[in-house]
C-alpha distance (Angstrom), angle and dihedral (degrees) to the residues before:
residue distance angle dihedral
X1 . . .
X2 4.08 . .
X3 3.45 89.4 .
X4 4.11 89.0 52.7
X5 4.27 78.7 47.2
X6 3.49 94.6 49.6
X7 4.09 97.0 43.3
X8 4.08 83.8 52.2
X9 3.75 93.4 47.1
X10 3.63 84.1 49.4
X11 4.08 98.1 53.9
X12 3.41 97.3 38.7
X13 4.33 87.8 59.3
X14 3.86 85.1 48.2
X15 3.26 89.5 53.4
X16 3.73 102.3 43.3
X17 3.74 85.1 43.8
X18 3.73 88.9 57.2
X19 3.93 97.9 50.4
X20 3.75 84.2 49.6
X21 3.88 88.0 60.4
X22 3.74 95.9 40.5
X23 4.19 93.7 45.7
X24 4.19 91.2 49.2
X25 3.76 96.0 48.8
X26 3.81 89.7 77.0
X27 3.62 91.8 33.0
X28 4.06 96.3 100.1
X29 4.15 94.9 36.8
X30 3.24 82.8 59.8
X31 3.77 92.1 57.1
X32 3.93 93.0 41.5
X33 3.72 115.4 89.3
X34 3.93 94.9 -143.6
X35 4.59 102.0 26.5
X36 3.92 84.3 -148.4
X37 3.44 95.9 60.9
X38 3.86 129.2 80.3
X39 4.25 110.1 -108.3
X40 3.72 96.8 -104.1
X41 4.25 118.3 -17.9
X42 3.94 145.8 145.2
X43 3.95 130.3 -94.5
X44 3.78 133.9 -166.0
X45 4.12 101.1 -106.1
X46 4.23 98.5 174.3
X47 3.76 141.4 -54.7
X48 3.72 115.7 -103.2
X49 3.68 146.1 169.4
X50 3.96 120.1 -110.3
X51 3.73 124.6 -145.6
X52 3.50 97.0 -81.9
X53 3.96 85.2 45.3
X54 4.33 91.9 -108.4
X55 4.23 101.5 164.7
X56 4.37 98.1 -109.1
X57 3.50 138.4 -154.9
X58 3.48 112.8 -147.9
X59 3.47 109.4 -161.0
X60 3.95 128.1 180.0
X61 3.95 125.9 -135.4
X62 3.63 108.2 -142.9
X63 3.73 126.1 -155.1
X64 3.62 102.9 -159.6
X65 4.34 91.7 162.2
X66 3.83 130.1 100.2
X67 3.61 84.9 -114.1
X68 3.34 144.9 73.5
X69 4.02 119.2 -108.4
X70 3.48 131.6 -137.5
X71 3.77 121.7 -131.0
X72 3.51 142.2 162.7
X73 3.57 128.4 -119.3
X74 3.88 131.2 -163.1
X75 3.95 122.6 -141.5
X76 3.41 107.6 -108.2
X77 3.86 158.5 91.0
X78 3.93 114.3 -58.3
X79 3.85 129.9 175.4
X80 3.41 117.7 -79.6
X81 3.88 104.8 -73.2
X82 3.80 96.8 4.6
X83 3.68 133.1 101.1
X84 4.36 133.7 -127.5
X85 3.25 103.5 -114.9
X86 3.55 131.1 174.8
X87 4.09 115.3 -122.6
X88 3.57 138.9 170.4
X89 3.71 135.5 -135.6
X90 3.57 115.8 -131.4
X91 3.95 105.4 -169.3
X92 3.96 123.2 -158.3
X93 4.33 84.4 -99.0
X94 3.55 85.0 62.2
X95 3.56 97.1 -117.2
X96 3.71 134.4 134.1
X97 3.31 138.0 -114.3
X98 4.10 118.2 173.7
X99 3.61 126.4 -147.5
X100 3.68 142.8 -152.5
X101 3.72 101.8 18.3
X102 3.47 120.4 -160.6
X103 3.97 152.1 176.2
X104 3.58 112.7 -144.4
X105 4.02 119.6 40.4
X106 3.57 145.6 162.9
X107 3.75 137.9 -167.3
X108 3.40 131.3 -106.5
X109 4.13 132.5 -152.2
X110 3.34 103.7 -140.5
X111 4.05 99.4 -167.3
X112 3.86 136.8 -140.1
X113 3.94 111.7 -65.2
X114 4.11 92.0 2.2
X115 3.99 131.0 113.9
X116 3.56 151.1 -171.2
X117 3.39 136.7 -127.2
X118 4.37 124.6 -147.3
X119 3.51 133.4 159.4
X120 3.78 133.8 -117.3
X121 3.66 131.1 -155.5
X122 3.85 107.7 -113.3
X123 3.89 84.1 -132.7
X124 3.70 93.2 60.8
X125 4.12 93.1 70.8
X126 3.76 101.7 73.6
X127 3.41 124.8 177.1
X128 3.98 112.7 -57.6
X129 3.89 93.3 -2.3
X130 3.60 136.2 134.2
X131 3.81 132.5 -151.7
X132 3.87 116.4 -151.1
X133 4.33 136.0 -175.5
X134 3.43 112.9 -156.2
X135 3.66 118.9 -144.7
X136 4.12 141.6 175.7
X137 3.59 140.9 -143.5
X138 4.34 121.7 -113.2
X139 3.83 90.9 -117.7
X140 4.12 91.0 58.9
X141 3.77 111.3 85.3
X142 3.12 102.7 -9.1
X143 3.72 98.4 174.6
X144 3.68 99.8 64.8
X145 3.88 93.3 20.2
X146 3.87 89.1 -153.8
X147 3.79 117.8 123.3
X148 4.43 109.8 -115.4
X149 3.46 96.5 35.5
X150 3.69 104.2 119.0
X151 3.85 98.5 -58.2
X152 4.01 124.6 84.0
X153 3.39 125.6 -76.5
X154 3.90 117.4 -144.3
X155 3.66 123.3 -156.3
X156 3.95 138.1 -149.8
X157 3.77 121.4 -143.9
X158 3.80 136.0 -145.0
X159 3.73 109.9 179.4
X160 4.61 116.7 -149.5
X161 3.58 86.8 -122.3
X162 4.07 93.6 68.2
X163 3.17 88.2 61.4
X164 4.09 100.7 113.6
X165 3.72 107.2 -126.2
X166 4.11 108.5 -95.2
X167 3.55 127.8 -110.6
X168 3.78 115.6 -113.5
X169 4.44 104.0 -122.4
């Protein structure tokens, strides 16, 4: 009889366990605004020529949550229509290299189903590397409501190889 008890106990975990799985796969599309799309990531917008006519990337964060994100933006001269912001290379060896540093910042809310447009030096997508933003959510440290103060960072990704191949002018 307790072994009948304990092989019931037993099935009725599994299959709690199991409606656990199946209930929190649809968990985050439910908190994207378009299920296809990743949560919150860069795309290729254009190449372009900066003042000083340096070949750019101009790349488009993509909030694609029901929430607002958190990022932070430098002080400082942008293209027309595009934002500073801070990104880091990720090369092929896996290690880092930051751009754009800065003294004086401030964060921006980047809301539900909005983006932002910045600019990348052609030169900064070697072979095999990735450039990534890192952003937060409002609810994560909200005391200091800076990003890498005790709470997790999250990062988007843009890989070299989405790059679209360039036209020769």
């Amino acid at each position: 009889m307790k072994e009948l008890h304990n092989f019931a106990s037993l099935l009725l975990r599994c299959l709690a366990l199991l409606l656990l799985l199946i209930s929190s796969s649809g968990v985050a599309q439910g908190q994207k605004l378009n299920g296809k799309l990743p949560s919150v990531y860069i795309s290729f917008k254009e190449y372009l020529r900066d003042n000083e006519g340096e070949e750019m990337a101009r790349l488009t964060l993509r909030n694609n949550t029901k929430w607002p994100i958190i990022i932070i933006r430098p002080m400082g001269p942008a293209l027309k229509g595009d934002v500073l912001l801070p990104y880091t290379i990720e090369l092929a060896t896996g290690c880092r290299d930051d751009r754009l540093s800065f003294d004086v910042v401030m964060s921006l809310a980047l809301k539900p189903g909005k983006s932002a447009s910045f600019t990348v030096p052609i030169d900064d997508f070697s072979q095999g590397s990735k450039i990534y933003v890192e952003f937060g959510f409002p609810w994560e440290n909200q005391q200091n409501r800076n990003l890498r103060l005790y709470e997790p960072v999250h990062r988007a990704y843009f890989s070299a190889y989405d790059l679209p191949p360039r036209s020769k002018n």
